[in-house]
Each structure stands twice: as C-alpha cells, then as structure tokens.
N, C-alpha and C positions, 0 to 999 in steps of 0.2 A: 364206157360203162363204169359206172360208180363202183365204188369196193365198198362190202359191207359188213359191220361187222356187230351180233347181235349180245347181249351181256345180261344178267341178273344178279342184281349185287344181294349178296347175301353178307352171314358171317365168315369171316375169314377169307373174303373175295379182294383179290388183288387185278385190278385192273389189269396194269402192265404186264402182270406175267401169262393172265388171259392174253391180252392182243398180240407175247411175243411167241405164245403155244401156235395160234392162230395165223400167222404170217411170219413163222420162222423166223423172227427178230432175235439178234443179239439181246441181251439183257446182266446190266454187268452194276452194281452197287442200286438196285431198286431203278434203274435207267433204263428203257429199250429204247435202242437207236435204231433207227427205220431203217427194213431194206431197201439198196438204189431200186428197186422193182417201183415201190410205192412212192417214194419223194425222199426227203434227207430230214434232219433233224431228231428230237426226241420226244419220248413219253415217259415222267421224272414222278414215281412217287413217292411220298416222306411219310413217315407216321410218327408225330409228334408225342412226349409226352404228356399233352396237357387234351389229349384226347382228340385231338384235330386230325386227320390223314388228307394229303393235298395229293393232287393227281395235277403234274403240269404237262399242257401240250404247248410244245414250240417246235412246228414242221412249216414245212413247203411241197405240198403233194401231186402227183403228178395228173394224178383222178379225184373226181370228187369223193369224201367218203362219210358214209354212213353210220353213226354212231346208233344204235339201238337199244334203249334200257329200259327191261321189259320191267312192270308193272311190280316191288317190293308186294308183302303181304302184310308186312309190319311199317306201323307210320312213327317210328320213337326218331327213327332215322333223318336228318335235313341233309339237305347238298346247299352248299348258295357258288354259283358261277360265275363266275367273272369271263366276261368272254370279246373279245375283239375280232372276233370272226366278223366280216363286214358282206351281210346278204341281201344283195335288190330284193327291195319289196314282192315286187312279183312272183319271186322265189319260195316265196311263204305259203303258196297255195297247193301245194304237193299233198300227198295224202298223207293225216297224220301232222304236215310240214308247222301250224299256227302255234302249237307248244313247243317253246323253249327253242325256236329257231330264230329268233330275233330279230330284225330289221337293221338297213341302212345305218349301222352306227357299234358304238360299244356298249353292253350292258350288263345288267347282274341281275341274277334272278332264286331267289327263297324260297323252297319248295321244301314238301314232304315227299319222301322216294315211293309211295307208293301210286308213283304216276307212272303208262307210258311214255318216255318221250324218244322222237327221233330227232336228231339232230346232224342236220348237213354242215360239212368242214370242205368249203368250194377248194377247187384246183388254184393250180397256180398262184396262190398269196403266200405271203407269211401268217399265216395263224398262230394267235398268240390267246389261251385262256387258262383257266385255271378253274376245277375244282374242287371246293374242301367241304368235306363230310364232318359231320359229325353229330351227336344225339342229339336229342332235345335240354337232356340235363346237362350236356358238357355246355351246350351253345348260352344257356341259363345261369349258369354258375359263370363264365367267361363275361358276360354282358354286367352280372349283379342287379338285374332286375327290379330286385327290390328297394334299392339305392335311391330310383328314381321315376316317375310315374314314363311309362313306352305305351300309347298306342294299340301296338301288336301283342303285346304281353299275352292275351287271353288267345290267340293263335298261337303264339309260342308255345306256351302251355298246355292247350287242351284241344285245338282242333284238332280232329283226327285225319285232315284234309286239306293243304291249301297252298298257294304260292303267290308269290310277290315278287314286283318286278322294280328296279331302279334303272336308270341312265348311269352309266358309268362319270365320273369325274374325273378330271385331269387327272388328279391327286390319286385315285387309283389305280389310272390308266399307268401312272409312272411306279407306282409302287411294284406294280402287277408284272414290270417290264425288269425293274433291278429283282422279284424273285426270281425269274425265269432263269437269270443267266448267273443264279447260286450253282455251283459243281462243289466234287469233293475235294476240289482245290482252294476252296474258298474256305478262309480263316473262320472259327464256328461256325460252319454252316448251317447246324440244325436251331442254334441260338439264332440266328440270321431268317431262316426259315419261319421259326417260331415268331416272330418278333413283324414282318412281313406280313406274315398270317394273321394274326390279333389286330396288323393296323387297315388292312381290307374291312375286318369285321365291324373296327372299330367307326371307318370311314363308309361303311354302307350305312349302318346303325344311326351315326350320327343324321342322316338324311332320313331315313324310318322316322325317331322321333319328332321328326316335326309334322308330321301326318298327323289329319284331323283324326282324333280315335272315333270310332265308328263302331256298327253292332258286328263281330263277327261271324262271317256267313260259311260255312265250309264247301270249298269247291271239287267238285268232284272231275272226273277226268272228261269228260261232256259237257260241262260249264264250262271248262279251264277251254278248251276249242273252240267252243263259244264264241269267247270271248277274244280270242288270241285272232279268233279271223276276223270278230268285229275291227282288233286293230286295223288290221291287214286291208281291210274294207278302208279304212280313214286315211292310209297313208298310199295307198295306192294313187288318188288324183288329191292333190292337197290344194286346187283349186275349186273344189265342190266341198260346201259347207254341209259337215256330218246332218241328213236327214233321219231324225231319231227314230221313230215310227215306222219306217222303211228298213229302215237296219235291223231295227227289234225281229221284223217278219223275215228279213233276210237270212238272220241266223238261228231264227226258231226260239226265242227267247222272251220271254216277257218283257215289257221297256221299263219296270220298277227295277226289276231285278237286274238285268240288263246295266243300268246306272248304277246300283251297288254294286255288284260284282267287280264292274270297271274299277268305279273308285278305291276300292279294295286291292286288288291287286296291281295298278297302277299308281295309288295314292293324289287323282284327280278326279275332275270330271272329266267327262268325252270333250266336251267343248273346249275345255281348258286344255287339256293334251294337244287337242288338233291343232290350234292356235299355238302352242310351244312347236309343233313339229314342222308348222307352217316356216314361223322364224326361222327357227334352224335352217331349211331350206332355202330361206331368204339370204342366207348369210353365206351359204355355200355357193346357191345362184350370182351372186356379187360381186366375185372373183373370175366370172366369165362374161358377167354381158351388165346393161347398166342398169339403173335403178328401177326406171319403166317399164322395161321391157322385163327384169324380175316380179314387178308389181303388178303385170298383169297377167302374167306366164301364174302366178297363184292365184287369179279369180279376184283380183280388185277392180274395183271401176271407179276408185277414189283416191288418187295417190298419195293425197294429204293423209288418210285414211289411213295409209299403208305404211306412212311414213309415220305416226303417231303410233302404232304398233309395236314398228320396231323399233322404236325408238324405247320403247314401257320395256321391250322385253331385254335391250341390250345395253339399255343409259346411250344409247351414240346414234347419232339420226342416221339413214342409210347410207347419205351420199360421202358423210365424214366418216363412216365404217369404209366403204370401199377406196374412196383416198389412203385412206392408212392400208389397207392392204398391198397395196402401189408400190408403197415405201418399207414393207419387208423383206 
C-alpha cells in the first residue's frame, strides 16, 4: 500500500516540519531524516535570502509515496521542479496521475501553485528532485527580465494560470546532484545553496528563451490534464504516429487549442515532441539489440528512413552510435 501524504502550502508552511508532524520523523537544522519504517535518506529545506525556499528530496523508500498538493487560492506563488524521479509511462494513467508526474526520464516543470497536483515517488529507487518556490516578483527581479526580450515574460507576469515543462539537461542533472549532497558540514553552505539555486534557474531559463514566443493562453487545471494525458497517450506506443483528430476527441479538447496549449507548455509541436521522444528511445533501444530490430520495434518500414532521423537528431548515424557504446 502506498503511504500518503496530503499538504496545502500556504504562508508560513514548512514542508518538512509538516511531513516530520506526520510520520514522526526526526528533524534537526531544517533536515527530516526518514523513519527506517518508510526508507532511509532525507527531506532538506533552505530558505534563501534572496527569496528562494528549496525543498530537497534525496531518499530510497520502501513503498510507494504519495505527495498531494492540494490546489493554492493565490497564484503570486511559482514552484519549478527538478525532478529525477524516473516513472513508466503507464504509470501516468492513475487518477489525477498526467499532472506533474512525469515520464520515463528527468524533468522540470514551471507552474503556478494554484494547481492540484499529485505526485508518485515509486519504491525502491533513489530519488533524487528538488523544489524551489518562490513569487512571481522575486523569480522577476532574479531573471532581470527587462534586460532582454523572454518569450514567457507575459506568463511570468500576468497569467493568473499556467505551467511549463522542460527535459532536464546533463548540466542540471549534475548541478541538481552536487546540491543535494550540501549538509551543515559543507563550507558556505547557504552561499553554496544559493549559488546552485540561481544556476538551475539560470540553466532552465536559458532553454525557455529560445522558445518561439507565442499568444499566451492560461491553463487551468482541466486543460493542464488535458493535455499531460494527451502526452501520456504519445508516449505510450512510440511506434504509432500521434493521430491528431483522434486524440483531440480522446481527451475532450479541441485540436486548435489542443496544439496550442501543447506547444505552450511543452515549447513544440506534438509532431516535433514525438519524433524527439521516438530518438531518445532509439538511442536507449541500442544498447540492447541492433539497429533493425530498434527501427522497426518504433514503427519504421524504411531503415534508411530511420537512419536519416537519427542521425538529424544525434549528428551520429545509428550503427556508429551503438559501436561507440561497445567501447565505454
């Protein structure tokens, strides 16, 4: 049975000390260390002076567990998460499960707090995410907005409603990994903290700006699921080519809106997504079996085809990708 554990951040709401009220956790310099009942490791929050508050999870849990955050009434509030929680697709279909539960990989994701989300943290891995809060005017003044033309500016700003999603990068992934393992033993660690902090923002940010700017649309919390299952719908068979008109009716959506919304908080189109997520899978396929048998396990019936793909999407033709795999 899953442990679950349900929260409404308001002012003055401390995570940790909720989750350590809640399952009798030790909690010692802003730290709860899990009890052996639940899995091992920690839950680490900081609260910066430059208006940032980080909430870091780094455990190994014995049950699956439930995070619930129930629905803010004010939207001044953003979270952006960093997250390496790694969930099978399949996994996305629970109820409630298409928001902010992620897929098959590591991700970030920019919202305003006045969303439900639940979020599963599976058993038995290391889970490793992180998130920092903070307003809309601190996350504003931290970026200097006005410095240089963003995109999202007018979401940033004035939506009263919305989220945004990115692929994590190496360059995160690794940032992500040296804050985790800051203690109060670590020389500055709140300068260390801080400094961590601003370069996640700085390294998601730099990827936001290069998004085509677009009309912004405000997503509400029946959009945002929408939409998070149309993913879940694309990435479940990556050998069937996203049928758009069929998908629109599958999740109750119109297919103009449908395509905006996507492209908004994913910063593609649907096509363009499937075809990046298709690769990616080509490249992990690769390391188990060979190139034909990858190229047709995704729905190709042209391997030159396949080969021309991956090759656009990685600079390195398949067969010299999996050679090099051989040799590390």
């Amino acid at each position: 049975m899953p442990i679950e554990f349900e929260f409404e951040v308001g002012k003055g709401f401390h995570f940790g000390l909720a989750f350590a009220r809640r399952f009798g956790a030790q909690i010692t310099h802003n730290r709860v260390t899990l009890p052996e009942s639940i899995g091992e490791g920690f839950i680490q929050e900081v609260f910066l002076n430059n208006g940032l508050s980080l909430c870091i999870h780094r455990y190994w849990l014995k049950d699956d567990l439930v995070l619930r955050r129930l629905a803010a009434s004010s939207s001044t509030m953003l979270t952006l998460k960093f997250d390496c929680r790694r969930i099978p697709v399949e996994e996305a279909d629970l109820p409630h499960g298409p928001l902010f539960t992620g897929s098959n990989g590591c991700e970030v994701e920019l919202g305003t707090g006045n969303f439900f989300s639940e979020l599963i943290v599976p058993a038995n891995q290391h889970v490793n995410f992180l998130v920092i809060g903070a307003s809309r005017q601190t996350l504003i003044n931290i970026l200097d907005l006005q410095e240089a033309g963003c995109p999202i500016a007018s979401l940033l700003q004035e939506s009263p409603s919305f989220v945004l999603h990115e692929v994590m990068t190496l360059e995160m992934e690794r940032a992500l990994k040296q804050l985790s393992r800051i203690d109060e033993t670590t020389t500055l660690a709140t300068l260390l903290y801080k400094n961590k902090a601003e370069e996640l923002i700085y390294l998601l940010f730099s990827k936001l700006m290069h998004r085509a700017e677009t009309a912004s649309i405000t997503v509400d919390q029946a959009d945002a699921e929408k939409i998070y299952k149309l993913r879940a719908a694309i990435l479940a068979d990556l050998s069937l080519t996203p049928q758009l008109p069929e998908l629109s009716g599958k999740i109750g959506i119109g297919l103009t809106k449908m395509k905006q919304l996507f492209r908004q908080i994913f910063g593609d189109s649907i096509y363009n997504y499937y075809q990046s997520a298709r690769m990616n899978e080509a490249a992990r396929l690769l390391a188990m079996q060979s190139v034909s048998e990858t190229g047709y396990q995704l729905g190709f019936t042209n391997l030159s085809h396949f080969g021309r793909l991956f090759e656009r999407h990685f600079q390195v033709k398949p067969k010299r990708y999996k050679d090099g795999l051989a040799l590390r």
